[in-house]
C-alpha positions as MATLAB code, in Angstrom:
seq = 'XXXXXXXXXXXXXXXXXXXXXXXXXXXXXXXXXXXXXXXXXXXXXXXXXXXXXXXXXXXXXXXXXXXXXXXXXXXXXXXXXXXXXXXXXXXXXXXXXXXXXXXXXXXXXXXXXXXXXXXXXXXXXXXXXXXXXXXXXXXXXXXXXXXXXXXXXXXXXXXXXXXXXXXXXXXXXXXXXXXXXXXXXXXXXXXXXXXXXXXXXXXXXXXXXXXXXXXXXXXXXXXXXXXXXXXXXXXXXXXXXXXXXXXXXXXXXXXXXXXXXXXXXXXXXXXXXXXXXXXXXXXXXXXXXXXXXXXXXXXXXXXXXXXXXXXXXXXXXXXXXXXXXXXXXXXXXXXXXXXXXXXXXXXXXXXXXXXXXXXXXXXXXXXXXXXXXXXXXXXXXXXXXXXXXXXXXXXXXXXXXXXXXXXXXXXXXXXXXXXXXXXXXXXXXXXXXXXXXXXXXXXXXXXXXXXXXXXXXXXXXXXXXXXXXXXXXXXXXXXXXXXXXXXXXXXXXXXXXXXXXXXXXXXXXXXXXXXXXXXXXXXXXXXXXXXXXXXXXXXXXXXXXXXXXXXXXXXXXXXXXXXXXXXXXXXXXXXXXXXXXXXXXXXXXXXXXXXXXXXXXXXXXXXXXXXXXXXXXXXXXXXXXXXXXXXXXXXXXXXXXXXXXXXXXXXXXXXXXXXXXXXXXXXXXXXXXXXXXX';
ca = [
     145.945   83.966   57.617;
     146.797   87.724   58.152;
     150.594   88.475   58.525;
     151.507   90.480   61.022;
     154.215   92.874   61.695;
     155.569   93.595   64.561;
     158.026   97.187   65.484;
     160.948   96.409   66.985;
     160.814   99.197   69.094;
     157.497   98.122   70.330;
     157.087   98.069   74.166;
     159.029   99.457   77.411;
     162.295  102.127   76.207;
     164.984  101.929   78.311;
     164.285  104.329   80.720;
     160.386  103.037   81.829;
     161.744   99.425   81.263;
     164.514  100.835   84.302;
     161.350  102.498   86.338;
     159.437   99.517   85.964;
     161.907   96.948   87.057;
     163.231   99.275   90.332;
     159.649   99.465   91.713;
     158.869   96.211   91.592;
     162.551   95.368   93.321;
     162.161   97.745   96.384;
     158.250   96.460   96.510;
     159.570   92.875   97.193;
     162.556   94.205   99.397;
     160.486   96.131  101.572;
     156.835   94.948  100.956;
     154.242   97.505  102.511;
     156.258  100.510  102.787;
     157.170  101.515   99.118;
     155.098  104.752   97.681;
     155.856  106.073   94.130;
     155.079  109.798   93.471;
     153.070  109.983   91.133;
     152.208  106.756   88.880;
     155.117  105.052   87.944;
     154.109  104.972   84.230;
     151.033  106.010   82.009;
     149.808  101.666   82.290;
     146.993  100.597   84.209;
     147.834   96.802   83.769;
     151.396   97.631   85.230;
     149.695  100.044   88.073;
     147.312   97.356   89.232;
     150.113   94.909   89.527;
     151.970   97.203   91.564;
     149.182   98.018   94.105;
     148.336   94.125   94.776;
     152.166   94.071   95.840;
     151.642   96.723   98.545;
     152.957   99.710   96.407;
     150.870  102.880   97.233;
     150.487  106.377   94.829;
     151.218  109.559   96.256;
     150.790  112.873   95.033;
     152.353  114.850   96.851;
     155.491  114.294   99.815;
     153.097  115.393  102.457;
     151.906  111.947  101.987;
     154.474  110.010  102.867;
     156.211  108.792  106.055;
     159.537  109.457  107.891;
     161.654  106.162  106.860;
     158.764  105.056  103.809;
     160.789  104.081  100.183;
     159.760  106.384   97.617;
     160.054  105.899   93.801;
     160.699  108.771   91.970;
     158.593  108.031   88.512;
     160.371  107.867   84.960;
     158.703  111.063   83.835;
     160.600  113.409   86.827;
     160.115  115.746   89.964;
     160.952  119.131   89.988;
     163.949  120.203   92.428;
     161.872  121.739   95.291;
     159.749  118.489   95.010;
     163.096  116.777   95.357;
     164.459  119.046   97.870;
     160.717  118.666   99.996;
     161.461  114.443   99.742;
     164.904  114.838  101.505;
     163.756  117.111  104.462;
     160.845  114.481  104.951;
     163.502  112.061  105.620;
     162.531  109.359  103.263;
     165.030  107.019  101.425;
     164.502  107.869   97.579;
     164.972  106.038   94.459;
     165.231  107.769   91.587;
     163.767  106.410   88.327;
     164.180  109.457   86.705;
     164.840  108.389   82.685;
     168.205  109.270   81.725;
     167.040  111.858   78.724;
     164.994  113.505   81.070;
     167.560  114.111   83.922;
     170.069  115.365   81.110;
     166.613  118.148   80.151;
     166.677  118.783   84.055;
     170.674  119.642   84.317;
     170.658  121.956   81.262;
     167.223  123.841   81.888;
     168.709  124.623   85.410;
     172.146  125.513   83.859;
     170.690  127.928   81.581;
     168.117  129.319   83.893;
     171.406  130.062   86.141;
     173.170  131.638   83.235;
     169.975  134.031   82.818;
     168.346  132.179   79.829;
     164.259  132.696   79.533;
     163.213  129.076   78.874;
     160.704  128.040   76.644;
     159.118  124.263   76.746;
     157.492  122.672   73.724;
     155.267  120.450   74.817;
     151.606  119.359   76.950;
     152.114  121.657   80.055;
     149.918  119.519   81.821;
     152.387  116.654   81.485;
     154.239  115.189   84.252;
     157.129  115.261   82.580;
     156.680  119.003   81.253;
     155.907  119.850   85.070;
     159.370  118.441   86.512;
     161.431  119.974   83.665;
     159.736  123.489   84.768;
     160.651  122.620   88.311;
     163.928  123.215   87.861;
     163.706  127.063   86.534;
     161.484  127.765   89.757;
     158.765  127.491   87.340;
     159.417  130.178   85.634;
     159.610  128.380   81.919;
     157.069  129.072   79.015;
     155.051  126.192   77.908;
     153.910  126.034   74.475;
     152.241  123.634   72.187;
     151.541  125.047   69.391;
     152.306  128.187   66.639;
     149.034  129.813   67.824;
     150.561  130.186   71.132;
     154.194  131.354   70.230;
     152.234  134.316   68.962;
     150.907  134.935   72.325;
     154.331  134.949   74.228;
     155.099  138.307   75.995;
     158.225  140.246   74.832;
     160.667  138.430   76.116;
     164.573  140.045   76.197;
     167.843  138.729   76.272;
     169.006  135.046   75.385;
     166.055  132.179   75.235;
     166.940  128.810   75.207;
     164.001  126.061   73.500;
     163.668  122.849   74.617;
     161.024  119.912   73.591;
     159.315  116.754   75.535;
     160.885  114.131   75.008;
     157.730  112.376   73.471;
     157.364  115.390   70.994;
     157.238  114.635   66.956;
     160.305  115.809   65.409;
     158.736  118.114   62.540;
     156.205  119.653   65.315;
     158.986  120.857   67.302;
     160.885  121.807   64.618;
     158.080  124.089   63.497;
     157.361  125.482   66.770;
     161.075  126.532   67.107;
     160.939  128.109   63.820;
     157.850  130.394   65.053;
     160.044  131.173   68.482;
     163.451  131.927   66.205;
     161.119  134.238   64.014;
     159.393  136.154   66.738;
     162.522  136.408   69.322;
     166.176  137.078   67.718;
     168.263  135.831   70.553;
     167.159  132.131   70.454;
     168.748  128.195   70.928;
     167.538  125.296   70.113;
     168.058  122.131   72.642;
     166.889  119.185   70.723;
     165.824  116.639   73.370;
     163.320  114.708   72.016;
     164.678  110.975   72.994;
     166.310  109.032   70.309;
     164.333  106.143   71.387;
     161.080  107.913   70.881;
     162.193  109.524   67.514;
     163.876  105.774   66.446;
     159.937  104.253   67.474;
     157.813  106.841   65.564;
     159.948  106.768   62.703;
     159.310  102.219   62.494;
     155.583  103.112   63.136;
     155.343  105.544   60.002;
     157.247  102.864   58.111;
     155.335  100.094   58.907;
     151.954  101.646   58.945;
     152.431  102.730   55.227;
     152.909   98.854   54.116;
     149.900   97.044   55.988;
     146.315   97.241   55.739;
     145.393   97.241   59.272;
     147.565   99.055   62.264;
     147.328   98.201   66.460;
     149.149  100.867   68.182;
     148.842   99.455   72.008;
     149.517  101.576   75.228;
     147.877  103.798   78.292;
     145.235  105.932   77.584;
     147.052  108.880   79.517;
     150.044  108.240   77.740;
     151.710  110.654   75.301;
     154.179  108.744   73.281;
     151.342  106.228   72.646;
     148.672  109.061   71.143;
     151.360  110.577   69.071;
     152.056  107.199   67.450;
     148.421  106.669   66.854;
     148.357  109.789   65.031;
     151.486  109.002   63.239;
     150.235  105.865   61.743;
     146.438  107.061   60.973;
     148.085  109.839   58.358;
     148.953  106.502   56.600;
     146.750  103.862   57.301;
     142.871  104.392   57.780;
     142.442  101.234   59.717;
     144.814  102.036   62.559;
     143.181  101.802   66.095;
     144.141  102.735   69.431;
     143.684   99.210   72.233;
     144.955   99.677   75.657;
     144.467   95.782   76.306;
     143.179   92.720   74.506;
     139.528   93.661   75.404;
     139.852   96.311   73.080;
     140.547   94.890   70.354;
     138.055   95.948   67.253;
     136.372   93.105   65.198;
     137.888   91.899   62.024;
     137.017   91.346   58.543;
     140.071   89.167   57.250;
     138.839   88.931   53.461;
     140.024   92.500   52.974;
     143.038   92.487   55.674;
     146.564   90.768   54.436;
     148.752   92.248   56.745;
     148.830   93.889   60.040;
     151.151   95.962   61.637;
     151.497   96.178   65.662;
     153.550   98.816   67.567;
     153.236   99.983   71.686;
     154.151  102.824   73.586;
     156.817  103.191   75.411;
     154.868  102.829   78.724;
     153.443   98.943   77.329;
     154.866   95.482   78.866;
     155.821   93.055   76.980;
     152.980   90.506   77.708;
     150.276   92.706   77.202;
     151.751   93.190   73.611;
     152.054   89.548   73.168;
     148.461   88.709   74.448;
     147.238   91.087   71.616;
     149.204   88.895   68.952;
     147.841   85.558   70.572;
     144.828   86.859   70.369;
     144.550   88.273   67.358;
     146.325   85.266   65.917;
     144.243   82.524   67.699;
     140.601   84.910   66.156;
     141.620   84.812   62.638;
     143.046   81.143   62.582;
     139.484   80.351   64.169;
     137.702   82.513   61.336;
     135.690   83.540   64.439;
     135.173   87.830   64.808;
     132.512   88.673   66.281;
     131.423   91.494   63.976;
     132.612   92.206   60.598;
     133.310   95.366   59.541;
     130.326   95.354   57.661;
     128.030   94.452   60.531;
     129.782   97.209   62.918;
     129.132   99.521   60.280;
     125.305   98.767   60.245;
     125.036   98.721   63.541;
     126.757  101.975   64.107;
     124.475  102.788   62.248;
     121.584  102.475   63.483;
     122.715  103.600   66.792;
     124.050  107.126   65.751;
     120.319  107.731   63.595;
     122.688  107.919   60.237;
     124.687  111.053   60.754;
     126.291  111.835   57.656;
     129.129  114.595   56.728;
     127.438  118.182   55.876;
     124.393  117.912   57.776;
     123.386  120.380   60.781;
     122.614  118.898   64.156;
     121.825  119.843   67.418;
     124.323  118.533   70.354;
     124.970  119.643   74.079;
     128.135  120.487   75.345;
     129.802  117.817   77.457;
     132.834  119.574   77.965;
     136.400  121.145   76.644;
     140.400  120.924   77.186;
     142.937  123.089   75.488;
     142.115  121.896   71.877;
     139.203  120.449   71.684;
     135.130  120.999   73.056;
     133.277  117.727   73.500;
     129.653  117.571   72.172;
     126.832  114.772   73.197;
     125.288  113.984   70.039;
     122.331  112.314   71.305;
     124.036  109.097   69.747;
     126.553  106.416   70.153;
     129.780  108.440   69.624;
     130.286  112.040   70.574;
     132.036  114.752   68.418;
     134.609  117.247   68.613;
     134.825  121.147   67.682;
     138.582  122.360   67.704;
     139.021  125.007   70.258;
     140.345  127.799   67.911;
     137.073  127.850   66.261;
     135.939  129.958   69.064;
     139.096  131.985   69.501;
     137.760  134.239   66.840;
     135.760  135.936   69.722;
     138.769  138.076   71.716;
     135.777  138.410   74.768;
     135.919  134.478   74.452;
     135.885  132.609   77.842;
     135.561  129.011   78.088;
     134.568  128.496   81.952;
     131.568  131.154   81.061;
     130.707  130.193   77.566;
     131.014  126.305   77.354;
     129.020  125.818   80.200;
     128.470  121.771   80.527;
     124.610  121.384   79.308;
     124.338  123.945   77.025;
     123.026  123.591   73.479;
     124.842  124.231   70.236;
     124.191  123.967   66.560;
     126.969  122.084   64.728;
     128.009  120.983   61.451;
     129.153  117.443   60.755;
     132.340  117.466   58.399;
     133.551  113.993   59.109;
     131.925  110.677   60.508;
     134.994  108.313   61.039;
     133.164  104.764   61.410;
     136.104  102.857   61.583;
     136.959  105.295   65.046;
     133.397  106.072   65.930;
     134.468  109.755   66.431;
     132.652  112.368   64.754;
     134.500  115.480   63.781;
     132.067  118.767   63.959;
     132.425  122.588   63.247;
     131.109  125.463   65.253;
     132.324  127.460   62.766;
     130.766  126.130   59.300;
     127.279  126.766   60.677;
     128.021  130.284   61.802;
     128.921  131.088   58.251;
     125.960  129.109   56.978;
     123.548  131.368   59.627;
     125.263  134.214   59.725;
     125.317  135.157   56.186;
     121.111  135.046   56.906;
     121.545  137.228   59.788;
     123.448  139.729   57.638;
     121.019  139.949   54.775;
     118.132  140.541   57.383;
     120.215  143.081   59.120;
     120.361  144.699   55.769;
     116.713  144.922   55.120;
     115.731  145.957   59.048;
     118.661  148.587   59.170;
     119.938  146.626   62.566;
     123.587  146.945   63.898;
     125.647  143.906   63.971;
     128.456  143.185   65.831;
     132.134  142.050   64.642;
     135.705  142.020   65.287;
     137.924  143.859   63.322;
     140.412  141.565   61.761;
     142.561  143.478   59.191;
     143.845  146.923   58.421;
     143.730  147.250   54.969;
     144.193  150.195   51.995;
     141.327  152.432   52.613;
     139.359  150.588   56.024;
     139.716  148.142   57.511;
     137.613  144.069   57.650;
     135.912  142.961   60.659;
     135.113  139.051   60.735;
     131.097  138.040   61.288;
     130.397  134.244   61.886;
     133.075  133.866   59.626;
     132.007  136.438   56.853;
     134.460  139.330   56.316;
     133.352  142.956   56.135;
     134.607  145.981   54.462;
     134.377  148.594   56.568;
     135.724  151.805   54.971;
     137.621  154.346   56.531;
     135.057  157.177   55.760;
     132.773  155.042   57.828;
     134.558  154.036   60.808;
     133.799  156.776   63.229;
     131.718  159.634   63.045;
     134.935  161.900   63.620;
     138.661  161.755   61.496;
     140.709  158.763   62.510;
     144.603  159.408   61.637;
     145.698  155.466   63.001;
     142.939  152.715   61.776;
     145.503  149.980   63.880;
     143.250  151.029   67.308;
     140.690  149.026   66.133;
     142.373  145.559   65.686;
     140.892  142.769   67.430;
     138.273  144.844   68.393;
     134.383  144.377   68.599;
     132.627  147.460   66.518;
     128.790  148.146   65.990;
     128.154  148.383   62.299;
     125.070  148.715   60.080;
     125.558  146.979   56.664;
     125.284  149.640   53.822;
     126.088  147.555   50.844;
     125.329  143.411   50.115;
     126.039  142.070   46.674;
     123.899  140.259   44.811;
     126.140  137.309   44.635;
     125.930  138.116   48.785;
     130.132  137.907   48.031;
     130.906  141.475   49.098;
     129.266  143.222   52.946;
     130.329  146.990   52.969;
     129.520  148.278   56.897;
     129.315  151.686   58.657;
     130.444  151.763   61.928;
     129.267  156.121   61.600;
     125.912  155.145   61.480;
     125.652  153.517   64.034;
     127.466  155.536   65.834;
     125.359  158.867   64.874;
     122.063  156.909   65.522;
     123.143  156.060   69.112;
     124.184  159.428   69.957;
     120.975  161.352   68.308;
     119.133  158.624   70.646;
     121.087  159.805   73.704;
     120.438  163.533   72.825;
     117.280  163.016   72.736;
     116.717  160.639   76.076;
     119.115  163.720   77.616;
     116.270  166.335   77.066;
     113.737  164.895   78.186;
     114.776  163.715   81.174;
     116.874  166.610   82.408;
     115.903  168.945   85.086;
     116.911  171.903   87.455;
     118.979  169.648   90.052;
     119.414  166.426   88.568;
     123.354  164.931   89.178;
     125.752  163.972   86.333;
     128.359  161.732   86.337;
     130.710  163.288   83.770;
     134.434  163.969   82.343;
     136.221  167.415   82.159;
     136.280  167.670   78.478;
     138.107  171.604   78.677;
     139.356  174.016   81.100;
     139.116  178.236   80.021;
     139.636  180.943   81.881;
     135.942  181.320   83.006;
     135.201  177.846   83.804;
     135.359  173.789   82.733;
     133.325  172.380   80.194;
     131.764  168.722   81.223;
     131.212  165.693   78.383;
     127.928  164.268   80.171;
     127.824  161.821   77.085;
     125.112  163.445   75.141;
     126.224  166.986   75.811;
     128.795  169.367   77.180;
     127.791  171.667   80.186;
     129.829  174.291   81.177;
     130.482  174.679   84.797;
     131.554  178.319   85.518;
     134.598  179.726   87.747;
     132.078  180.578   90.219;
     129.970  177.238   90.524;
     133.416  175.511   91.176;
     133.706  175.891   94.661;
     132.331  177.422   97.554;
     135.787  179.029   97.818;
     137.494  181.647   95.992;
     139.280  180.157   93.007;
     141.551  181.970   90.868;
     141.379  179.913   87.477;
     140.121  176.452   86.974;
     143.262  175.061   86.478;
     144.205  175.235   90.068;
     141.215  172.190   91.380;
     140.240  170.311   87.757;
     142.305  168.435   85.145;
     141.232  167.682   81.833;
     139.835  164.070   81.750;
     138.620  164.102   85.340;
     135.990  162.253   86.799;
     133.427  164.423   88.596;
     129.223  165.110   89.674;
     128.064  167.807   88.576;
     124.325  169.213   89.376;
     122.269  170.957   86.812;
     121.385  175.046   87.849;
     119.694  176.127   84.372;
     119.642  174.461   80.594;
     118.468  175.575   77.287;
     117.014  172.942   74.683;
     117.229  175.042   71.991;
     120.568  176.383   72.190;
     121.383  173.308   73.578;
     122.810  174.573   76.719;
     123.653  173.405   80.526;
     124.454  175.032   83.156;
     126.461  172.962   86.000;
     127.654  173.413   89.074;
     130.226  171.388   91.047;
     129.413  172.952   94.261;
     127.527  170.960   97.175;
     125.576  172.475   99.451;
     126.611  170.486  102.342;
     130.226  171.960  100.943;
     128.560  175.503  102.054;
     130.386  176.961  104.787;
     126.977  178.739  105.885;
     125.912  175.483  105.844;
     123.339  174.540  109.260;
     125.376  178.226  110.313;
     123.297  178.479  112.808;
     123.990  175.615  114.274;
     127.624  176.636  114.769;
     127.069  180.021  116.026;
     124.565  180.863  118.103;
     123.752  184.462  119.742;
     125.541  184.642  122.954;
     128.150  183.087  122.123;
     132.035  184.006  122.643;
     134.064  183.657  119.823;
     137.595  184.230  118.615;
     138.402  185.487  114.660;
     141.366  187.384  112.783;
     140.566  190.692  111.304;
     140.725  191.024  107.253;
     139.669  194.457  106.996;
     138.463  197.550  108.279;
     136.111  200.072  106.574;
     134.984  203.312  108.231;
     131.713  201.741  110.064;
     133.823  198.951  111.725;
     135.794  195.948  111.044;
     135.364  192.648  109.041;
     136.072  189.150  110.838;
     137.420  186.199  109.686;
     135.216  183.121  111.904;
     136.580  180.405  109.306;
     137.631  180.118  106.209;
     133.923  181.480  103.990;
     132.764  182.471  106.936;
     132.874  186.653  107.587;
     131.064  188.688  110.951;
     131.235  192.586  111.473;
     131.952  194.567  114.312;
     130.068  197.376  113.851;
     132.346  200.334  115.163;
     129.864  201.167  117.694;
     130.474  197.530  119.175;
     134.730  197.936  119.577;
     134.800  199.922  122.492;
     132.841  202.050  125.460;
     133.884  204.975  123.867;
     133.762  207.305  120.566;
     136.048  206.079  118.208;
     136.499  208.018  115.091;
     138.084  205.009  113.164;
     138.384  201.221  113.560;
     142.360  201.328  113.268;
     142.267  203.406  116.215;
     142.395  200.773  118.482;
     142.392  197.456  115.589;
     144.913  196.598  113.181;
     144.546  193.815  110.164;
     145.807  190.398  110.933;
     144.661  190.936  114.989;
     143.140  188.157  116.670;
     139.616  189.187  118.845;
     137.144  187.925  120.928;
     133.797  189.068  120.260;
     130.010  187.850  121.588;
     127.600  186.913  118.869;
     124.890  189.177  118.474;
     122.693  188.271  115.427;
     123.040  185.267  112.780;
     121.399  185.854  109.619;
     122.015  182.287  107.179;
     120.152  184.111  104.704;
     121.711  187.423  104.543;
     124.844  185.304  105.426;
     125.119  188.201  108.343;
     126.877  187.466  111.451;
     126.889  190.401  113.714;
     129.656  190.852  116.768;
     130.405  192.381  119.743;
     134.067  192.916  121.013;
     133.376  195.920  123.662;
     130.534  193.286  125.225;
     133.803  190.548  126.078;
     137.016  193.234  126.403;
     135.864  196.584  125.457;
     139.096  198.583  123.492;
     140.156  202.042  124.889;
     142.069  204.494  122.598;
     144.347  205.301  125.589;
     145.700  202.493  125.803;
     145.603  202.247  121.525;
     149.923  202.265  121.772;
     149.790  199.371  123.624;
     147.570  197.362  121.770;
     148.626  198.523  118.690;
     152.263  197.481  120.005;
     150.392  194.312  120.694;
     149.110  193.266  117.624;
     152.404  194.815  116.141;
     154.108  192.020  117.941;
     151.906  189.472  117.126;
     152.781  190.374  113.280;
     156.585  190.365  114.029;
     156.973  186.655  113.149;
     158.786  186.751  110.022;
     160.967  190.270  111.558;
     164.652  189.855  112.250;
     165.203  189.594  115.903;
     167.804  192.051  115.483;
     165.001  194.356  113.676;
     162.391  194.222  116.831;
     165.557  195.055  119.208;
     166.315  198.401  117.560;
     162.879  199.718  117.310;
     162.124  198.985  121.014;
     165.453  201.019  121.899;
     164.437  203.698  120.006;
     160.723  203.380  121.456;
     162.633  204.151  124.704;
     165.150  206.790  123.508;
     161.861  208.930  122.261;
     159.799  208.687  125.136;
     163.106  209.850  127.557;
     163.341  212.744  125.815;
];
């Protein structure tokens, strides 16, 4: 019979084994009012036993009652979790694990002190949540190298910590990306002894037998980390949660057997595994060979092998992996960075559950029933076909520019790279080819090797083609009227040039605004938004004429409407000429008194009786919104007599006296006065 070996470390550490015990204590003690906040630990078997004792799971402290016992799980709250259980007035035990309160104390410590905090670990982890919880959740969470590179610039001191769970050489590596990228790092090692002691037995022992058990939750970290610890060294090495999960058994090739748990397993589940197990091969009794599981896989998955291409549907994704129905027994798996290549890449829009996708099988694991697939593989497989009929048709293709490199630059397609050169990326001079990086560019192919080893791409092409195209849509749909939306490219002295896209109109100094403007400058800015309307083109000299002025903007605008004959009206005079005297109604809007209309009798000039900058009343006698003509009256409302000229002359004079020393006005009246005594 088989021998089996069994880690020491298998089973409850000493912090779950602590969680474990306490719930079960306060359940007995006070049997229908105990509540732990979250599941106690990552076990079903141990969860189940719990609720048939009366022991409820909350998620959050809303939940719970005023006087209820609360457990706080092994894993850890953050402090305003903590600080929420306390105001609800409920007594709390706390089953926080000893390494993990120590990560709490020194995350808040440093977070005090200033520190940025980074996490290594699964952010979605209970335990990852409580450490954040007590830096006001403020810490970065990473998992990976990948995602060190996408950390903000960060300043001043940054202090590193790692899950407890986490694998010694990941962390390590992770850290060394941080220490690279960021100067002013520390490293707080606080990966549990316990865990690194029970991963290092596992590697040991799963080197030595020929078959390997690792037993514990589904959910539970420490447990998939030591599955993937022992896999790198023994092929047979399967993942149970219970005895029912146990895979069948072919003991003529399997000597030994090697059996480790998770931190979050009990001891009898472990040892109902090794009766089991024990009592099966002493019976000579599997159910299924290895052979037979093999045939019947099978015939179940249709015979997928490694290198075909196969249709699946998408079943869904997390942040490593997407999940793909294969139509068959077992589903595969695409790693997630496969479609990171894509920088317009979003998952919630472009995984959607149900959609079809071609992938490529690189690895059918029987033993697992997992299939391993790659989005990629085919792309390169396809894509290299899309290229070469690209290249015949003269299509654009689409890719992201990868590299900068001597001379252009290489853009990525389905996995291919192309040369783009730096004659061909634009259609003007380019001084800085880094503006293009991770960007998606247009290019036509220009040169495929025989060998189909070495794409050459023009990005100017494509360019030129798309812009002759919009020349010529431009002409022949413009016309006398017709609104653009367009940019201020230029400002000169006589006017603003507009980039419509196609072409540049030019909007003269007087189409700018119905009001009197003194240089462009003073109402546009280069790189302004604004409509323009067409007044007059020429296709062959390829010119437009814009202007910018509305003619709801007019101030003769509906004039008519505003002023109607008969009407009594009050305006400032601007000027006087010989035949009478120019009124200001509003601003762009002018009337004349005729001189014949300023008073009952002959008045040689205007200023006899008027002055510039004098306010009037006048009747309206004729509105022309052609001629832009308004025609007034002030003799028909308060006819002005030259007798009495002085004193409206004084008058207006003293209606102009607003910015005149007081002092100024005093001595000219006494000297009024002196004259006229004499």
């Amino acid at each position: 019979m088989a021998e089996f070996i069994v880690a020491k470390t298998a089973g409850f550490c000493f912090g779950v084994d602590n969680a474990v015990k306490l719930a079960f204590r306060i359940s007995e003690e006070n049997p229908g009012n105990t509540s732990t906040l979250g599941e106690i630990i990552h076990n079903r078997q141990v969860m189940e036993e719990l609720a048939q004792r009366g022991v409820k799971v909350v998620e959050s402290p809303d939940e719970l009652k005023e006087g209820e016992h609360v457990i706080i799980r092994a894993h850890g709250i953050g402090e305003a979790v903590y600080n929420e259980l306390k105001k609800r007035n409920v007594i709390i035990h706390d089953a926080t694990c000893p390494y993990v309160k120590r990560i709490h104390k020194l995350v808040r410590q440093k977070h005090a002190e200033g520190c940025t905090i980074i996490i290594v670990g699964d952010r979605n982890h209970p335990e990852i949540i409580g450490v954040n919880g007590w830096c006001d959740n403020r810490a970065y969470v990473v998992s990976s190298i990948e995602e060190v590179d996408l950390l903000p610039d960060i300043s001043g001191p940054i202090c590193v910590f790692a899950q407890t769970t986490m694998k010694q050489e990941k962390f390590d590596g992770i850290y060394e990306a941080v220490k690279k990228k960021f100067a002013n790092t520390q490293k707080f090692d606080t990966i549990c002894n316990a865990t690194e002691v029970r991963q290092r037995e596992a590697r040991e022992i799963s080197g030595t037998v020929d078959m390997m058990i690792v037993i514990g939750g589904k959910n539970s970290s420490n447990t998939q980390k030591l599955f993937e610890i022992c896999s790198e060294n023994c092929p047979l090495t399967f993942k149970i949660e219970t005895v029912a999960d146990l895979p069948p058994l072919d003991i003529k090739n399997i000597n030994t057997i090697g059996i480790t748990a998770g931190a979050s397993t009990p001891d009898w589940v472990i040892r109902e595994v090794i009766e089991t197990m024990e009592e099966n091969l002493r019976n000579q009794e599997q159910e299924m060979s290895f052979k037979e599981a093999f045939e019947a896989y099978e015939s179940e998955t249709g015979d997928l092998r490694a290198g075909e291409i196969v249709k699946g549907r998408i079943i869904g994704y997390n942040t490593s992996e997407v999940f793909v129905d294969l139509g068959y027994k077992s589903d595969g798996t695409i790693p997630l960075e496969e479609f990171l290549d894509d920088p317009d890449f979003d998952p919630e829009k472009d995984l959607k559950e149900g959609d079809e996708i071609l992938v490529y099988i690189t690895r059918v694991n029987d033993m697992e029933g997992t299939v391993s697939l790659s989005k990629r593989k085919v792309d390169l497989i396809y894509g290299m076909e899309e290229i070469e009929k690209a290249y015949n048709e003269k299509k654009p293709l689409e890719a992201v520019v990868k590299e900068v490199v001597n001379g252009g630059v290489v853009a990525n397609y389905k996995g291919i790279r192309v040369f783009i050169p730096a004659s061909q990326i634009s259609d003007q001079y380019v001084k800085d080819l880094n503006q293009f990086l991770n960007k998606k560019v247009k290019f036509e192919v220009l040169e495929l090797s025989k060998n189909k080893r070495r794409v050459v791409g023009s990005r100017k092409n494509v360019l030129e083609k798309e812009k002759a195209q919009k020349l010529e849509e431009f002409w022949n749909n413009i016309e006398i009227g017709k609104e653009y939306t367009g940019t201020v490219k230029s400002l000169t002295n006589f006017g603003a040039f507009i980039d419509l896209g196609a072409v540049d109109g030019l909007v003269h100094i007087s189409e700018l605004s119905w009001k009197k403007v003194n240089k462009p400058s003073d109402i546009l800015k280069v790189g302004q938004t604004v409509k323009a309307r067409v007044i007059g083109f020429d296709k062959e000299k390829q010119k437009v004429s814009l202007s910018l002025k509305r003619p709801e903007d007019n101030p003769w605008y509906n004039i008519e409407k505003k002023y109607s004959v008969g009407d009594v009206v009050e305006g400032k005079i601007i000027r006087l000429v010989p035949f009478g005297a120019f009124v200001e109604l509003e601003e762009g809007v002018e009337g004349l008194v005729h001189i014949s209309q300023i008073s009952n009798v002959h008045l040689a000039k205007p200023d006899e009786v008027l002055s510039v900058g004098q306010v009037v009343k006048m009747k309206v006698l004729e509105v022309n919104p052609e001629l832009k003509k308004i025609s007034l009256s002030i003799r028909e409302v308060e006819p002005l007599d030259p007798k009495r000229a002085g004193g409206n002359n004084n008058e207006a004079a003293a209606e102009n006296t607003e910015d005149i020393p007081t002092s100024h006005v005093e001595e000219l009246k006494t000297t009024i006065a002196d004259f006229i005594k004499e």
